[in-house]
C-alpha positions in Angstrom: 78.5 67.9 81.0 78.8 65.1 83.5 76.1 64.7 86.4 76.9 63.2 89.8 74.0 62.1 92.1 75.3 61.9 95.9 73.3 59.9 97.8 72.9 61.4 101.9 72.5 59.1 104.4 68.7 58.6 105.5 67.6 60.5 108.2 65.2 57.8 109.1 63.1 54.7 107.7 62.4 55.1 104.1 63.9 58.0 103.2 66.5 58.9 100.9 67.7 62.2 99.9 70.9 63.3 97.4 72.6 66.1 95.8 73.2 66.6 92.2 76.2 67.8 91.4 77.2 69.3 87.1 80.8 69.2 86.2 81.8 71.4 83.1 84.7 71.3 81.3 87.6 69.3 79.5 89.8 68.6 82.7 93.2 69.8 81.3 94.2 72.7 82.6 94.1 71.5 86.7 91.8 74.7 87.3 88.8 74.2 89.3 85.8 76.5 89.9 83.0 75.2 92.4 79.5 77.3 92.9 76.2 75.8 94.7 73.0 77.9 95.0 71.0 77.7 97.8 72.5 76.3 101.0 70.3 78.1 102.6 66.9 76.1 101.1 64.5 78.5 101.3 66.6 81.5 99.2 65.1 81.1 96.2 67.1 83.3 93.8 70.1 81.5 93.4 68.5 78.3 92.2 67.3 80.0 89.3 70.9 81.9 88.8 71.8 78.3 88.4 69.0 77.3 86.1 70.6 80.2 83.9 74.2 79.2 84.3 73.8 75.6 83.4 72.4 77.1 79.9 75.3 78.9 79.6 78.1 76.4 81.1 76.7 73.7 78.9 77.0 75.9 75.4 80.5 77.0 76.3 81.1 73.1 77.5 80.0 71.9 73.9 82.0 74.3 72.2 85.4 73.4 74.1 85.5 76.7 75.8 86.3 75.4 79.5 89.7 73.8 79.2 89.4 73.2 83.5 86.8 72.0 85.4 84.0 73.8 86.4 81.7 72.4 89.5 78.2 73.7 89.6 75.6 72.1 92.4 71.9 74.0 91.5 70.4 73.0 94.8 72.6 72.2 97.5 70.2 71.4 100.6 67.6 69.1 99.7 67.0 68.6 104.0 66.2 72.5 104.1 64.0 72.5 101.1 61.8 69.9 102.6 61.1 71.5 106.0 58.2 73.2 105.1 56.2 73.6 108.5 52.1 74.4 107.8 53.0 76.0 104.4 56.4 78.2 105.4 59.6 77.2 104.2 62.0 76.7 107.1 65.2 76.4 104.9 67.7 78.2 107.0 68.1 76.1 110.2 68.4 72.1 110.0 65.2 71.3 112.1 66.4 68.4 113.8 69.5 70.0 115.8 68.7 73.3 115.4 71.7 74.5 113.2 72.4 77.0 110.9 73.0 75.1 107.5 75.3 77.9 106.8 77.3 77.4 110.3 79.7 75.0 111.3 81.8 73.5 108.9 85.1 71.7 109.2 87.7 74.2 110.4 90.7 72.3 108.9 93.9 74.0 109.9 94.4 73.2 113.2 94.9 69.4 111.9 96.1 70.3 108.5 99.3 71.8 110.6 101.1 68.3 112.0 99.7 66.4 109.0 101.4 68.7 106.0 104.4 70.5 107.5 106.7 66.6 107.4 105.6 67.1 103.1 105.8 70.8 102.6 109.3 71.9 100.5 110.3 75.0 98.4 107.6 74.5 95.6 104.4 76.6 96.2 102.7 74.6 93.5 103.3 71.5 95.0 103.2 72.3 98.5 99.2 73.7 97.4 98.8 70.4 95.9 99.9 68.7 99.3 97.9 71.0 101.2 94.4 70.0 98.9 95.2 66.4 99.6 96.0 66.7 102.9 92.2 68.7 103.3 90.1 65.5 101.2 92.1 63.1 103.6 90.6 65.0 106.5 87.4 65.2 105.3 87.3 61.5 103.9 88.0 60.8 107.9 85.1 62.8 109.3 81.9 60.9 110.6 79.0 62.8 110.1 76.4 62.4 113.2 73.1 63.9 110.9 72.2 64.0 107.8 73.2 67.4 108.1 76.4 67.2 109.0 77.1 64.6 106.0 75.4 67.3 103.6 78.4 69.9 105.0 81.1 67.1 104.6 79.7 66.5 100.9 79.9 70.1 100.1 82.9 70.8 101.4 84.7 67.9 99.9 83.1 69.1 96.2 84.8 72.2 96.6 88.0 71.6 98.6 90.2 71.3 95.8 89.0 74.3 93.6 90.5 77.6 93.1 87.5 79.6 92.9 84.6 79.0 95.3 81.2 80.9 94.9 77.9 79.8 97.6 75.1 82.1 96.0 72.7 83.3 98.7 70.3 86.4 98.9 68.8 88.0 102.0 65.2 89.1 103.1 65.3 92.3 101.6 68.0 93.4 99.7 71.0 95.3 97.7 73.5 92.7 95.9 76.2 92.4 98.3 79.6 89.9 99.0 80.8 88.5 102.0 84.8 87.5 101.5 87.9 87.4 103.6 90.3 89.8 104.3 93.3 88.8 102.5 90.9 88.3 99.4 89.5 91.5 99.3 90.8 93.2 96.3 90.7 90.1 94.2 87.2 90.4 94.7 86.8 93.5 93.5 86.0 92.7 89.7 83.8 90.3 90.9 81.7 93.1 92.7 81.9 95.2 89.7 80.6 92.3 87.3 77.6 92.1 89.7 76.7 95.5 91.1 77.4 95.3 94.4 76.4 97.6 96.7 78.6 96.2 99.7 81.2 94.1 99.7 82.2 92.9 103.1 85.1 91.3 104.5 86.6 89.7 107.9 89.8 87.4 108.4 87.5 85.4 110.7 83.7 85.9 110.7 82.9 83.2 113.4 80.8 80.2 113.0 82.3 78.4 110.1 80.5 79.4 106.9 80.9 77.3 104.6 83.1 79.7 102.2 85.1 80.5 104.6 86.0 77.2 106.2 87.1 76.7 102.2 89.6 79.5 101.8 90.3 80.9 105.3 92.9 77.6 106.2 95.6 79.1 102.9 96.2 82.4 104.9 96.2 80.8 108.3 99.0 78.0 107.1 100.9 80.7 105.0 101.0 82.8 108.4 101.7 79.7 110.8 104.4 78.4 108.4 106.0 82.3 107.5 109.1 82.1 105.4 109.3 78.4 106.4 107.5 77.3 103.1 105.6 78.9 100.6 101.7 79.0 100.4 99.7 80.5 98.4 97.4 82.9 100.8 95.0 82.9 97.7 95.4 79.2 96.4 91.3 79.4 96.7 89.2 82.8 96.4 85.9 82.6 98.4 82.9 84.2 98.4 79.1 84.1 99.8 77.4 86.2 97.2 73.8 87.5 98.5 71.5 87.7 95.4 69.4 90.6 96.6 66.6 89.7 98.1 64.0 86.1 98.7 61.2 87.6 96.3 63.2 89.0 93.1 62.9 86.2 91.2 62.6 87.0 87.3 64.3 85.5 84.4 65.8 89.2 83.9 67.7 89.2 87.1 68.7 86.0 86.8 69.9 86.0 83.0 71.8 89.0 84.1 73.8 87.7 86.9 74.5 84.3 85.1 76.0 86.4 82.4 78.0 89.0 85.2 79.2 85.3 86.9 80.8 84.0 83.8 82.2 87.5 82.9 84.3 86.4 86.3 84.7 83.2 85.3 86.6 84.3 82.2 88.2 87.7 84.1 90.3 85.0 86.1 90.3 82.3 83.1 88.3 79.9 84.0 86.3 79.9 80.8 87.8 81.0 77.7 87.5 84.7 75.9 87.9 88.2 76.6 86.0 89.3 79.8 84.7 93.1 79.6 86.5 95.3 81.8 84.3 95.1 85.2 82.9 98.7 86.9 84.7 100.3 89.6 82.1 99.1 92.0 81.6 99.8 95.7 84.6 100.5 98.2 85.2 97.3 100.4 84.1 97.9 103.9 84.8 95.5 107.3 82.2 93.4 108.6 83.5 94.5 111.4 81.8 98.0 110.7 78.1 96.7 109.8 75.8 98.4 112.7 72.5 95.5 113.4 69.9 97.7 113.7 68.1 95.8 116.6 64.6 96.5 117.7 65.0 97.3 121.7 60.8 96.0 122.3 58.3 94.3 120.2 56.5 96.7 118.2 55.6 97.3 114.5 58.2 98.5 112.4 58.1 101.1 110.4 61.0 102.0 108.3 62.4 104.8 106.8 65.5 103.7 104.8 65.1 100.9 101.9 68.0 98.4 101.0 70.4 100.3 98.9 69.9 104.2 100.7 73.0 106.0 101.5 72.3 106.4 105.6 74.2 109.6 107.4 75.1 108.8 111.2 72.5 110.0 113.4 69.5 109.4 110.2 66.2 107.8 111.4 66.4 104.3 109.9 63.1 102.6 111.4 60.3 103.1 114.1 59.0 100.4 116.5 55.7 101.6 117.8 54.3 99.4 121.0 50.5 98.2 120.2 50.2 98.2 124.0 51.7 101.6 125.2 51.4 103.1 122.0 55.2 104.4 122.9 57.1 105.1 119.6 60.8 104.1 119.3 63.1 106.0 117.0 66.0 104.0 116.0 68.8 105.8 114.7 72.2 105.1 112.8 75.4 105.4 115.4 77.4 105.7 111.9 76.9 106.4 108.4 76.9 103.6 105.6 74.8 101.8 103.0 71.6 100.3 103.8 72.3 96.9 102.5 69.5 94.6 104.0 66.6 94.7 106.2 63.6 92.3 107.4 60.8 91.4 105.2 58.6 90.8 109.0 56.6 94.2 110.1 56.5 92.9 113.5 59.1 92.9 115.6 60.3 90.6 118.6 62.5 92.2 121.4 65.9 91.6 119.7 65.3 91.3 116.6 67.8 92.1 113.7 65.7 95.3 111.5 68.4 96.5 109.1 72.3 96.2 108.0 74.2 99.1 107.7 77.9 98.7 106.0 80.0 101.3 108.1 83.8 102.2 107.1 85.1 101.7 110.2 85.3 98.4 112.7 83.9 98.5 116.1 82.3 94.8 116.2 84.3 91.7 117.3 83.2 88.1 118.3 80.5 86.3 116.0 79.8 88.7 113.1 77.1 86.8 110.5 73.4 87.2 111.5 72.2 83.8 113.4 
């Protein structure tokens, strides 16, 4: 194993902050798999899936089983885990501009387009080569304005040239569920079985920029732009956010047993060597398109009647706000029926607020998709 300290540029006077990143593997084979934990600082869970992974990834490292490269960063925002404001972490948001850390990375293809289509030829191997340089070359050129802004260039960079991305995340409360694109759907599908998902949610574009997505959405936008021009690769990099349940389950049990259900992927696509078990069937894909928000329509307590991972029929009571003031009681109701896969840890709510996610079958969102 190899460790790589990244230094971030200081925010101010006298500080200093970097990023550690772990690099497994012999460096042979040209594969690449990248996975961070924790982009989103104050999501506890997946830094202790990594604590459990680095266990693993260094045994199988000193007993020559990873013949590629595989790129593990077990904390990936040290800004976020710092903001902690009069004893509550504040992990999500960068706190000195506001943004979602999970939110606007690099959108590539745009420039990718003039700068690779004078080297692109009848070789799909090569022309995915090309297209990887031609990404680092873009990001090399970009000038962060915040230290958060060079944390996203850093990340991105670590995982620009990998076949297999994974950002590990969890929500408040929570079902283990997937976010991936479209065209990567089915490929994802082991993945969901190795992990017992209970949603596995796609898009072609989510809106915003997440990070995995600003990874592995530019090889199906080029291979449409270019058509029968040139050959791409739509898949050249899998992507996926992976929400690992929710903020409080944090055990040694859980965490053991999605380390173990990670590498069983790992070595499903051969990135580590030995025979994977066959994964479950898993849960049927459904658009993110079809998730129904259940908002709260007035401040209120909340009280709910369907728990992260209950089946909901359309037209089921999911929650009640009841007004302190009025004492007026408001039913809210599924439009469509779905799995429960998240809902808000917070038992009071603000007009507006996000309550639950339902995962419907079919689309009727459009526009930006991820909760803020």
């Amino acid at each position: 194993m190899r460790s790589v300290h990244h230094e971030l540029p200081a925010a101010s006077a006298g500080t200093q902050r970097h990023v550690r990143s772990l690099h497994f593997g012999r460096g042979e084979s040209g594969r690449k798999a990248y996975c961070q934990a924790s982009l989103h600082a104050d999501e506890v869970p997946p830094m202790l899936v990594a604590q459990a992974l680095i266990e693993r990834l260094s045994a199988l490292d000193a007993a020559g089983a990873i013949a590629g490269e595989i790129v593990l960063v077990p904390m990936a925002n040290p800004i976020g885990l710092a903001q902690d404001v009069q004893g509550t972490a504040f992990g999500r948001f960068d706190l000195g501009t506001g943004v979602n850390f999970n939110r606007q990375f690099k959108h590539l293809t745009a420039a990718l387009i003039p700068l690779v289509e004078p080297r692109l030829g009848a070789d799909v191997a090569a022309n995915t080569q090309t297209i990887r340089t031609a990404c680092l070359q873009l990001l090399k050129e970009w000038r962060p304005n915040s230290e958060a802004e060079a944390l996203k260039r850093l990340l991105q960079t670590l995982a620009m040239d990998a076949d297999l991305v994974l950002d590990l995340h969890c929500d408040n409360q929570a079902v283990m569920h997937i976010y991936t694109g479209t065209p990567q759907t089915e490929a994802l599908r082991p993945l969901a079985g190795y992990l017992g998902a209970q949603a596995l949610l796609f898009s072609e574009v989510s809106g915003d920029d997440p990070f995995d997505e600003s990874i592995s959405r530019i090889w199906w936008e080029l291979a449409a732009h270019f058509d029968r021009r040139f050959p791409i690769e739509r898949n050249a990099c899998l992507a996926a956010t992976v929400e690992l349940r929710g903020e409080t389950e944090v055990t040694h049990e859980l965490a053991e047993h999605d380390a173990d259900a990670l590498l069983a992927w790992l070595r499903h696509l051969g990135h580590v060597d030995g025979l994977a078990p066959p994964p479950s069937s898993g849960c049927e894909p459904t658009p993110l398109e079809g998730v129904e928000p259940i908002t709260a329509p007035m401040s209120g307590i909340v009280v709910f009647n369907k728990a992260p991972g209950d089946w909901v029929e359309a037209g089921e009571l999911v929650a009640e706000v009841i007004d302190p003031l009025t004492d007026a009681r408001t039913p809210l109701h599924a439009r469509a029926s779905g799995r429960c896969f998240a809902r808000s840890a917070r038992r009071f709510a603000t007009r507006g607020m996000r309550l639950a996610k339902i995962a419907g079958a079919t689309p009727y969102r459009s526009g930006k998709l991820l909760s803020p």
